[in-house]
MARMI-896630 format. One line per 4 residues: number of its first residue (from 1); their letters; for each residue x, y, z of N, C-alpha, C. Coordinates in pm, whole numbers, plus 50000, padded with zeros to 5 digits. Layout:
% MARMI-896630
NUM) a) X:Y:Z:X:Y:Z:X:Y:Z ~ ...
***
This chain:
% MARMI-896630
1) xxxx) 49032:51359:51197:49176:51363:51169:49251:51408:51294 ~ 49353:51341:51309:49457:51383:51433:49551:51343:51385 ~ 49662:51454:51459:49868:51441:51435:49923:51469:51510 ~ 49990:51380:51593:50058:51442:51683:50231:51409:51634
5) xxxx) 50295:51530:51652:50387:51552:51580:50547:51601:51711 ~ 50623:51562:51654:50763:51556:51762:50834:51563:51704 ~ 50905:51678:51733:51061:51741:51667:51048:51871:51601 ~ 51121:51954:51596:51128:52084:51547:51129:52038:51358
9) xxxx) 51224:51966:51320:51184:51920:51172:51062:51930:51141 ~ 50962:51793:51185:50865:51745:51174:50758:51908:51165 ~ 50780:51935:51256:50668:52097:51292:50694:52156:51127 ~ 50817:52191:51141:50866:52314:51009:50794:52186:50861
13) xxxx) 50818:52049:50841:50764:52006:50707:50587:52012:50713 ~ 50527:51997:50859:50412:51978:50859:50345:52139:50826 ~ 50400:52238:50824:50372:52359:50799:50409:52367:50675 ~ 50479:52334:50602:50518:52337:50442:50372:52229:50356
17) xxxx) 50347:52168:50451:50231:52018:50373:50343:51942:50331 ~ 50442:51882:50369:50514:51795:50319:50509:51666:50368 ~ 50440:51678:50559:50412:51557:50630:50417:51428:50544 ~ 50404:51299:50568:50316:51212:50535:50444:51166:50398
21) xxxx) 50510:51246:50318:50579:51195:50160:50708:51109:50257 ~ 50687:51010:50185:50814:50882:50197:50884:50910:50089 ~ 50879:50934:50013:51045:50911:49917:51139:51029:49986 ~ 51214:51000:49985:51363:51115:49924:51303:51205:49882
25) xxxx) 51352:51284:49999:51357:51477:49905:51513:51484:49924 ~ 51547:51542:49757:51686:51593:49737:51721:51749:49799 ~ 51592:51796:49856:51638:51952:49896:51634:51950:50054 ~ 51595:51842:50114:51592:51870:50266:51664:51714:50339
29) xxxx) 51665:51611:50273:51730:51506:50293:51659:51369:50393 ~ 51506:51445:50435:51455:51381:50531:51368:51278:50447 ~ 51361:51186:50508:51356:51006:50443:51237:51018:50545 ~ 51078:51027:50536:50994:50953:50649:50890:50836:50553
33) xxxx) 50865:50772:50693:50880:50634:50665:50761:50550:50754 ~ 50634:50552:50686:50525:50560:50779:50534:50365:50773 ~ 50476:50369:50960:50512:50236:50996:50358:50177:51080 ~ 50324:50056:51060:50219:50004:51130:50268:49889:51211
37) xxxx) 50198:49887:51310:50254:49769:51392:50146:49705:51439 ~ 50111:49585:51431:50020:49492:51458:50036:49389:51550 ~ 49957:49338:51641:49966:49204:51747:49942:49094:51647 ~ 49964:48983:51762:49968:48861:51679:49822:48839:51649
41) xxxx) 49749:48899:51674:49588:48841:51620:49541:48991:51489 ~ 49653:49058:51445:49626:49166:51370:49575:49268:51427 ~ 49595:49330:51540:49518:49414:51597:49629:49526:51573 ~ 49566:49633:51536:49714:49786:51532:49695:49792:51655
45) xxxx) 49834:49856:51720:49887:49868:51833:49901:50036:51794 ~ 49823:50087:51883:49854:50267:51918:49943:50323:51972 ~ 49963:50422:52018:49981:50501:52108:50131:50455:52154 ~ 50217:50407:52086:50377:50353:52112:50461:50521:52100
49) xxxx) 50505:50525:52218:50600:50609:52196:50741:50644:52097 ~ 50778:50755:52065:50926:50775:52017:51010:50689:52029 ~ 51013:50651:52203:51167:50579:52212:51117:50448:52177 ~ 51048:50382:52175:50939:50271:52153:51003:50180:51989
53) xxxx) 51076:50292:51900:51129:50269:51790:51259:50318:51783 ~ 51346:50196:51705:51447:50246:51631:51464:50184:51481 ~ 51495:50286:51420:51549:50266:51217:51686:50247:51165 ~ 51730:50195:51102:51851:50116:51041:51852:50146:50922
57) xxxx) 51901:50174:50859:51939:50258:50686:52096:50167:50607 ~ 52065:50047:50613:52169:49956:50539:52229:49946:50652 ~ 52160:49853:50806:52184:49797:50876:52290:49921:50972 ~ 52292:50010:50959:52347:50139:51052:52216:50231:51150
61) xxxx) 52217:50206:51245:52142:50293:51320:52093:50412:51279 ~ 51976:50491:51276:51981:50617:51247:51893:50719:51371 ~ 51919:50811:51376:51856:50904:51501:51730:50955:51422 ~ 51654:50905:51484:51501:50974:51458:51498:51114:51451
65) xxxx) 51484:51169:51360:51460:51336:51343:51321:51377:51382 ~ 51209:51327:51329:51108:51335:51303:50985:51214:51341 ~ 50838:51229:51400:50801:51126:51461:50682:51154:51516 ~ 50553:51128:51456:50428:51169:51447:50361:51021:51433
69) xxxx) 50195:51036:51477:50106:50956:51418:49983:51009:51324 ~ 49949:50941:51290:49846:51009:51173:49738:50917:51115 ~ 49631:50984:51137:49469:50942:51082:49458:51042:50952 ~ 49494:51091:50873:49478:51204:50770:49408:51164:50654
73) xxxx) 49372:51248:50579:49326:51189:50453:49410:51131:50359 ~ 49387:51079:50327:49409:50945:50220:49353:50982:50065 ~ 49464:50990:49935:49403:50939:49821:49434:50782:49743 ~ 49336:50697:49771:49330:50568:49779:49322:50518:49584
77) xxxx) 49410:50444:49562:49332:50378:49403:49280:50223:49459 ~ 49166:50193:49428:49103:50089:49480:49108:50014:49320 ~ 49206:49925:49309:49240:49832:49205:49173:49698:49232 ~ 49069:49653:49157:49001:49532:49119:48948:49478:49070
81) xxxx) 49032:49344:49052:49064:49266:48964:48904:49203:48881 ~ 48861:49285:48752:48725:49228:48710:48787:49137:48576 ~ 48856:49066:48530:48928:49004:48478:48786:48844:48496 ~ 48782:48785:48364:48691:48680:48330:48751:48566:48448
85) xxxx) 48869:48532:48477:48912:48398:48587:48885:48463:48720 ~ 48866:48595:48754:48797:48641:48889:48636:48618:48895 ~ 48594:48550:48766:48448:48598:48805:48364:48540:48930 ~ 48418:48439:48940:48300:48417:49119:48349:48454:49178
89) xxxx) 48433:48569:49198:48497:48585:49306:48472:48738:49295 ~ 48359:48818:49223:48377:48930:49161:48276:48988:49342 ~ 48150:48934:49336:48093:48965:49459:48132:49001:49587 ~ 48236:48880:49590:48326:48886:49736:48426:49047:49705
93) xxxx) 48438:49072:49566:48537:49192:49612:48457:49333:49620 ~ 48342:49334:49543:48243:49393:49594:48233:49472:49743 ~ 48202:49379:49777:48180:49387:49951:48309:49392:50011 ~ 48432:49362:49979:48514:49418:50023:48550:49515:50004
97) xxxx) 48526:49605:49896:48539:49745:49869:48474:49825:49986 ~ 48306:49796:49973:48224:49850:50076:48263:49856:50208 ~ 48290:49734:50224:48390:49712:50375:48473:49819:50398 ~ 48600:49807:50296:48715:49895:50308:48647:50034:50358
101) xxxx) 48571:50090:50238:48493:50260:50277:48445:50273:50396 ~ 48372:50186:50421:48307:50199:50562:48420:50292:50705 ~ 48492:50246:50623:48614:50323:50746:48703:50469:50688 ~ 48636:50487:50574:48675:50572:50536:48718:50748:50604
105) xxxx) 48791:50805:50605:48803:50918:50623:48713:51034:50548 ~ 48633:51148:50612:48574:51206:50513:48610:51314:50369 ~ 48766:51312:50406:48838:51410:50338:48957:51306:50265 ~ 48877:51159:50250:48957:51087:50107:48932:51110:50025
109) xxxx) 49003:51112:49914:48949:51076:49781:48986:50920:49682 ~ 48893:50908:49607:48927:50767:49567:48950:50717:49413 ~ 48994:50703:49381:49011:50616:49222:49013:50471:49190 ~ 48914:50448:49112:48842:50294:49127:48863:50280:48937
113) xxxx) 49018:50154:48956:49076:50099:48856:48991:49957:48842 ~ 48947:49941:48717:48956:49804:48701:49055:49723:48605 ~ 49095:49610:48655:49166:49514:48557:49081:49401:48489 ~ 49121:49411:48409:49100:49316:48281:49205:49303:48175
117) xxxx) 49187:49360:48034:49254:49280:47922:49349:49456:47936 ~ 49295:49569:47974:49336:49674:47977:49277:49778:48113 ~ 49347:49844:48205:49318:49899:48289:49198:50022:48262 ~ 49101:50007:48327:49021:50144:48307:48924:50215:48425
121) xxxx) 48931:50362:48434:48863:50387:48504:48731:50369:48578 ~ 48721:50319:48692:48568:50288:48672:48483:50419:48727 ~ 48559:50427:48886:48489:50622:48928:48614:50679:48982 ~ 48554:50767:49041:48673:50862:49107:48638:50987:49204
125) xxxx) 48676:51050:49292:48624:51118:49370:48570:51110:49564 ~ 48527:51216:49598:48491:51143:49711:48386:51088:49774 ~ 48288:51099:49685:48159:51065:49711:48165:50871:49707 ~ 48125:50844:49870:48124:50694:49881:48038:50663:49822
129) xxxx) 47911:50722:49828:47763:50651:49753:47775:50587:49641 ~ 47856:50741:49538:47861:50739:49437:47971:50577:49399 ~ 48094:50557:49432:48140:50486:49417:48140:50318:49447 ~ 48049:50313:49579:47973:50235:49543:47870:50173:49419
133) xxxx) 47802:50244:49409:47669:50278:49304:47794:50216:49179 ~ 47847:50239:49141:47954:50216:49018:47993:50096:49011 ~ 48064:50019:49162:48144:49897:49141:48035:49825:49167 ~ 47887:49830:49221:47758:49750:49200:47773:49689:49060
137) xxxx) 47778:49810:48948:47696:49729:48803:47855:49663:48762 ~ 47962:49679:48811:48094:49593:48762:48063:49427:48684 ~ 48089:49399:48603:48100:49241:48536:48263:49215:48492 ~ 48264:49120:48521:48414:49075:48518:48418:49022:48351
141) xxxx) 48525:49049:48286:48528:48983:48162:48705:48979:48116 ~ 48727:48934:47995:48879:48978:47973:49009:48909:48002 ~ 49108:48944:47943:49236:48895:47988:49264:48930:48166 ~ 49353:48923:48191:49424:49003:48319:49532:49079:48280
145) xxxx) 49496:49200:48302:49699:49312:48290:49693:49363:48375 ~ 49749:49285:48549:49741:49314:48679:49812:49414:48652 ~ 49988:49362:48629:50112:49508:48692:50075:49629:48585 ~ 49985:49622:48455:49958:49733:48408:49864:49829:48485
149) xxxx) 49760:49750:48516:49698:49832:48609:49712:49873:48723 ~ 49787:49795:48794:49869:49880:48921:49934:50000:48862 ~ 50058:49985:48770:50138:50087:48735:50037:50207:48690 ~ 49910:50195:48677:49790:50284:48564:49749:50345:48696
153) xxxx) 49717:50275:48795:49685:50318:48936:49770:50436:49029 ~ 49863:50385:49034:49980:50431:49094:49985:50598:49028 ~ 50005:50609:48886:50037:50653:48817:49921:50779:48815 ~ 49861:50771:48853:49666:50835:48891:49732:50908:49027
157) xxxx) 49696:50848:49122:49741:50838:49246:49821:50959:49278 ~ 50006:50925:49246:50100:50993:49311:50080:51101:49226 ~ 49992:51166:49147:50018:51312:49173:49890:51364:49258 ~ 49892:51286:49351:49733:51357:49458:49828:51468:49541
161) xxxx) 49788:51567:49576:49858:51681:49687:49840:51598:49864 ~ 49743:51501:49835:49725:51402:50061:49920:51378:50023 ~ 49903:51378:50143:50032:51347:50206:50033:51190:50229 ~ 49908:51149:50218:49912:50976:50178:49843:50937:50077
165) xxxx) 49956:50863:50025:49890:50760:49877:49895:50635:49915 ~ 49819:50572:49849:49833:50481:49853:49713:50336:49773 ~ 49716:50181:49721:49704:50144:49618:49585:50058:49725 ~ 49476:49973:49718:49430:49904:49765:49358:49786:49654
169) xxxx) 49429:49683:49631:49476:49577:49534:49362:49424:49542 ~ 49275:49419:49501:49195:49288:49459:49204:49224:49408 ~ 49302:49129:49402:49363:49026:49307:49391:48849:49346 ~ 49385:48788:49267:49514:48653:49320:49626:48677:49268
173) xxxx) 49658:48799:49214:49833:48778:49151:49873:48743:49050 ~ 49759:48691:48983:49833:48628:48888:49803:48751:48746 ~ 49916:48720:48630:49860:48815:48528:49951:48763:48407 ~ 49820:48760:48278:49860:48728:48188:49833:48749:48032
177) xxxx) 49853:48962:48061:49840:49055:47970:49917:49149:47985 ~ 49991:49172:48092:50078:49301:48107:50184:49338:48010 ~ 50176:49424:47952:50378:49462:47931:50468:49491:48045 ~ 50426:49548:48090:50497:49597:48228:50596:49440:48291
181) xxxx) 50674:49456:48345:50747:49365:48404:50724:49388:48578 ~ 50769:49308:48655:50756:49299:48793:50841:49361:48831 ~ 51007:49377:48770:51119:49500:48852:51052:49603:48825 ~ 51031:49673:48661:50961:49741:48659:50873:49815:48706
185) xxxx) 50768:49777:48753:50620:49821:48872:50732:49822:48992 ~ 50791:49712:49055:50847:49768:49176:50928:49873:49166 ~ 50979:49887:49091:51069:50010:49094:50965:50124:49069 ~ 50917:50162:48989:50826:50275:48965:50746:50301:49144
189) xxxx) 50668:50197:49166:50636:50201:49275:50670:50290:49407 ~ 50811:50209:49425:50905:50265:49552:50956:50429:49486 ~ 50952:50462:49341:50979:50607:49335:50903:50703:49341 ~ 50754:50619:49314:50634:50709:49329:50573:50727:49447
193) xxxx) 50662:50672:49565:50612:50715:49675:50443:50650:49712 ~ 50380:50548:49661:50253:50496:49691:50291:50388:49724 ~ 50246:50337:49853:50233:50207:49902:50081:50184:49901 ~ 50110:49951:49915:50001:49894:49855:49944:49813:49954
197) xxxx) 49862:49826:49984:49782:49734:50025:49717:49632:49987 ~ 49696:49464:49945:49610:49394:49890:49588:49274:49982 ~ 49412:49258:49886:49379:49130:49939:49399:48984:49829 ~ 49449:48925:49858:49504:48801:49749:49462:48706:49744
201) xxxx) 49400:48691:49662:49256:48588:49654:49337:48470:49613 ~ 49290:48332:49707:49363:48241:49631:49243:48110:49679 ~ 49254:48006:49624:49179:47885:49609:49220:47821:49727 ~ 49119:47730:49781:49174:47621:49861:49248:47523:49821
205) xxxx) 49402:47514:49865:49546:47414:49801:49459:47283:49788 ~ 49378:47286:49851:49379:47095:49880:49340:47057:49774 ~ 49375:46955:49712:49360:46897:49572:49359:46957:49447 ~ 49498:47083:49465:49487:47151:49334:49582:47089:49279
209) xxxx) 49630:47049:49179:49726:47009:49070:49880:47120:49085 ~ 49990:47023:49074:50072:47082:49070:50083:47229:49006 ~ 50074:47260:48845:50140:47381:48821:50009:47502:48875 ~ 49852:47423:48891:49789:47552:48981:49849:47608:49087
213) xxxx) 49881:47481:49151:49912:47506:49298:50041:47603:49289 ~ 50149:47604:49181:50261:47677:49192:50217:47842:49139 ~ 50111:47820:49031:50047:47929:48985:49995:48020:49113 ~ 49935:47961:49185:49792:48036:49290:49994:48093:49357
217) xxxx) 50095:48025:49377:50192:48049:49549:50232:48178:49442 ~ 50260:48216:49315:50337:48288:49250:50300:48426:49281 ~ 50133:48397:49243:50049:48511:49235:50068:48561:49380 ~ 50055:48535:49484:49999:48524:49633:50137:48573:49687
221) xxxx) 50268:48555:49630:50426:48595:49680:50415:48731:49582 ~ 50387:48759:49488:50419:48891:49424:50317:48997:49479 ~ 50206:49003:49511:50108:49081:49605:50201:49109:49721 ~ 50240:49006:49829:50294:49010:49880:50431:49077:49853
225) xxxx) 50500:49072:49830:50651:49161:49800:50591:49275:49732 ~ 50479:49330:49641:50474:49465:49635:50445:49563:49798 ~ 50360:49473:49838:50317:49564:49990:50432:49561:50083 ~ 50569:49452:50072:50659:49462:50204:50737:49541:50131
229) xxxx) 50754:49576:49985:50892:49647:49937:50848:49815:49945 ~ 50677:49832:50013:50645:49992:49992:50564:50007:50113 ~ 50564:49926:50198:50600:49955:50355:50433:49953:50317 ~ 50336:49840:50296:50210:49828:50292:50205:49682:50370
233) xxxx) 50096:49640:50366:49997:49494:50384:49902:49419:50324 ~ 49990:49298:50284:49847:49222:50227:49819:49057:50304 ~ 49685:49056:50310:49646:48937:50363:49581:48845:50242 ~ 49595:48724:50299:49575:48603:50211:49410:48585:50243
237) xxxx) 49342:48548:50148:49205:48489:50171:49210:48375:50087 ~ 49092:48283:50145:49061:48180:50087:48933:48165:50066 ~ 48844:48027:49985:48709:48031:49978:48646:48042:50137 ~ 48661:47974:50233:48647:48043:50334:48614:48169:50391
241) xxxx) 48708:48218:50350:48737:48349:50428:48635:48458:50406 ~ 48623:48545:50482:48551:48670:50407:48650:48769:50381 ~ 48666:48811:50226:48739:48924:50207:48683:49078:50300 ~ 48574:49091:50324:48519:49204:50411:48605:49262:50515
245) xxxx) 48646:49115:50619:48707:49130:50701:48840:49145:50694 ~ 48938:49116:50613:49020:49184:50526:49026:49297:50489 ~ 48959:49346:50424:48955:49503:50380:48967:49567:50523 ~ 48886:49572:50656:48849:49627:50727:48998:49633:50774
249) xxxx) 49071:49520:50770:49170:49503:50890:49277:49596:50780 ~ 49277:49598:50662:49340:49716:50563:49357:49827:50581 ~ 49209:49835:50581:49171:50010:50605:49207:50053:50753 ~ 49207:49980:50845:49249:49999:51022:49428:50040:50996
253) xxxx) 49521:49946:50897:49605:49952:50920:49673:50088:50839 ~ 49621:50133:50717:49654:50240:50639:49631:50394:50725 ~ 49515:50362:50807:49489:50500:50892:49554:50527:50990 ~ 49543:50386:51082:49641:50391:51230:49747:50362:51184
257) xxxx) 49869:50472:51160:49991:50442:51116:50061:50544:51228 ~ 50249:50513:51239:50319:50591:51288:50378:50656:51101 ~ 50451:50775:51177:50558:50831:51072:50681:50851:51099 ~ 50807:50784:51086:50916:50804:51143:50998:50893:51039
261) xxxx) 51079:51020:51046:51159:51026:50976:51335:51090:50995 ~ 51403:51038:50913:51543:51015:50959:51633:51116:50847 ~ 51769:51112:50867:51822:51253:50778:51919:51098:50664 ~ 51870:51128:50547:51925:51034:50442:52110:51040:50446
265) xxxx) 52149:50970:50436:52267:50928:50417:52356:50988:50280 ~ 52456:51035:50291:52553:51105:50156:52559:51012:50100 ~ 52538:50999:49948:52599:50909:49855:52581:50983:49738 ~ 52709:50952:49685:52714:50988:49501:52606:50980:49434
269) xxxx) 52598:50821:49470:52537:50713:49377:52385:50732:49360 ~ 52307:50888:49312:52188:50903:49311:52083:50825:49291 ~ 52161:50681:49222:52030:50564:49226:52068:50443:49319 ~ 52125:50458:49433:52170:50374:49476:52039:50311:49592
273) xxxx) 52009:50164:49563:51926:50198:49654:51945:50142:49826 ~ 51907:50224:49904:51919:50230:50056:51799:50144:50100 ~ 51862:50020:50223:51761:49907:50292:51716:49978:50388 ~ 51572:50032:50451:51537:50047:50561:51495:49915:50682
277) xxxx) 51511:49949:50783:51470:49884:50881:51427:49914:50978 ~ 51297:49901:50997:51257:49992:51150:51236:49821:51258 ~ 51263:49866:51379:51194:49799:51479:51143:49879:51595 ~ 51124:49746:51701:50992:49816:51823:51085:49761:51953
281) xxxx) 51026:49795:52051:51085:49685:52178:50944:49654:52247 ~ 50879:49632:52165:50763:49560:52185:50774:49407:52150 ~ 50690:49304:52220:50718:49170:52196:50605:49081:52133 ~ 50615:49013:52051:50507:48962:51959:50383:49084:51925
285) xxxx) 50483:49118:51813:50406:49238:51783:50489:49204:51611 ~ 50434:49226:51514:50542:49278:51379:50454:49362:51327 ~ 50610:49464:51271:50616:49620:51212:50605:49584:51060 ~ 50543:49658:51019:50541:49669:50869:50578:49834:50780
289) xxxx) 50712:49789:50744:50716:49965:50676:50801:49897:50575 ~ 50819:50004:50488:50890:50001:50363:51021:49923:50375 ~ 51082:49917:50260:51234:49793:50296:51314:49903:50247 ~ 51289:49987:50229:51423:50110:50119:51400:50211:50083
293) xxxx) 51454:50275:50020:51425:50376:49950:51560:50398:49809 ~ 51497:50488:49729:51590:50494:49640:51605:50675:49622 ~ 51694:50720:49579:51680:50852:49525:51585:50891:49384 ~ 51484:50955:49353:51390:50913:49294:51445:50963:49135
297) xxxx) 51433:50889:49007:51439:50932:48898:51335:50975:48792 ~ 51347:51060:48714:51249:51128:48668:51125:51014:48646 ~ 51034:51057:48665:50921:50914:48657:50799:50970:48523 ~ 50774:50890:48480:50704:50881:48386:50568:50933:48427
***
């Protein structure tokens, strides 16, 4: 674990254990806002200085208060998808789990959701062996209730004391058991302070039939918009692909992160929600952090 930390703020929250929380605090006003930045071949980019970034809060400039990097521990929910239409695809996520750990921090802890017809625990804790050993005997069966089990995940998760949460998602997207709605989960999401990471399993297009083909883009855009609306990453795989190498490039990007944080803006409007924007003056490079924030309401 390493932090290197800049600004008198930053010092005084990292001595409280507050480092690392992205939502809105109503008692100190500081908004941080952990950011990854990747080359064009996915490689994280290190060691970028302070001035290296600037943040935008509904397209208005904001002065960096606060501004650290961080390898820290992590409490991870490793969500995947054992649902009966994943089943050949149950192996490949397997080994992408394993993958993911392999890079693990030794002071993570982990919660291993599965989806099907209803979300359920499979392990939990920090023992890799052990959690391995668990998603080995996994069989896929069942409906799919993806956004239930995210929200079941999440919901696990954000009351961990790490200063990072966050969701790591095995899916194609698609789901067709949830109650939960899609504003819904996003909103809960962005208040619970956990960003997502997934890998989005999708078929090779070529000769799929129209409403698959619109089915597989649906699934594959909503993965996607959970990880850009909570300042995460998800990559696309195909039969091709190895999900392994995916996970890996996951787990690289959740650890090697910056933390920027900025002094929130006055507004009445306690649910109003605020667009973030960070950039770099780096060139063919893209940043990935959260799109907003909201003032958080009592959460379930």
């Amino acid at each position: 674990m390493h932090c290197r930390v800049t600004g008198a703020i930053a010092a005084l929250f990292l001595a409280a254990g507050l480092l690392g929380a992205q939502q809105f605090r109503a008692d100190s006003r500081l908004v941080l806002v952990p950011v990854t930045v990747v080359d064009s071949r996915g490689t994280n980019i290190r060691g970028l200085p302070r001035e290296s970034f600037s943040l935008f809060e509904d397209g208005r400039p904001q002065p960096i208060a606060a501004f650290y990097t961080e390898d820290s521990p992590c409490t991870v929910g490793l969500v995947v998808d054992a649902s009966a239409s994943l089943k050949r695809w149950l192996d490949r996520e397997k080994q992408a789990v394993r993958a993911f750990l392999e890079l693990s921090n030794p002071g993570d802890d982990y919660l291993v959701t599965t989806i099907s017809s209803s979300p359920a625990v499979l392990a939990s804790g920090s023992d890799v062996h052990t959690i391995q050993e668990r998603i080995g005997g996994l069989r896929a069966d069942g409906w799919t209730a993806l956004m239930d089990g995210i929200r079941f995940a999440a919901g696990q998760v954000r009351h961990s004391r790490q200063a990072c949460r966050a969701l790591f998602v095995l899916s194609d997207g698609a789901d067709n058991h949830s109650r939960m709605t899609k504003q819904e989960l996003m909103r809960y999401l962005v208040e619970a302070d956990v960003q997502v990471f997934s890998i989005a399993i999708g078929e090779t297009w070529a000769g799929r039939k129209g409403v698959q083909l619109a089915e597989d883009m649906r699934g594959i855009a909503f993965l996607s918009d959970l990880a850009e609306k909570t300042g995460g990453l998800s990559i696309r795989v195909r039969d091709s692909d190895e999900p392994a190498d995916a996970a890996r490039r996951l787990s690289r990007a959740l650890r090697d992160r910056y933390v920027i944080g900025f002094q929130a803006s006055d507004s009445t409007d306690s649910a109003k929600w605020h667009r973030i924007q960070v950039k770099t003056d780096q060139s063919r490079v893209t940043v990935y952090a959260r799109s907003g924030y909201r003032t958080p309401t009592a959460l379930e």
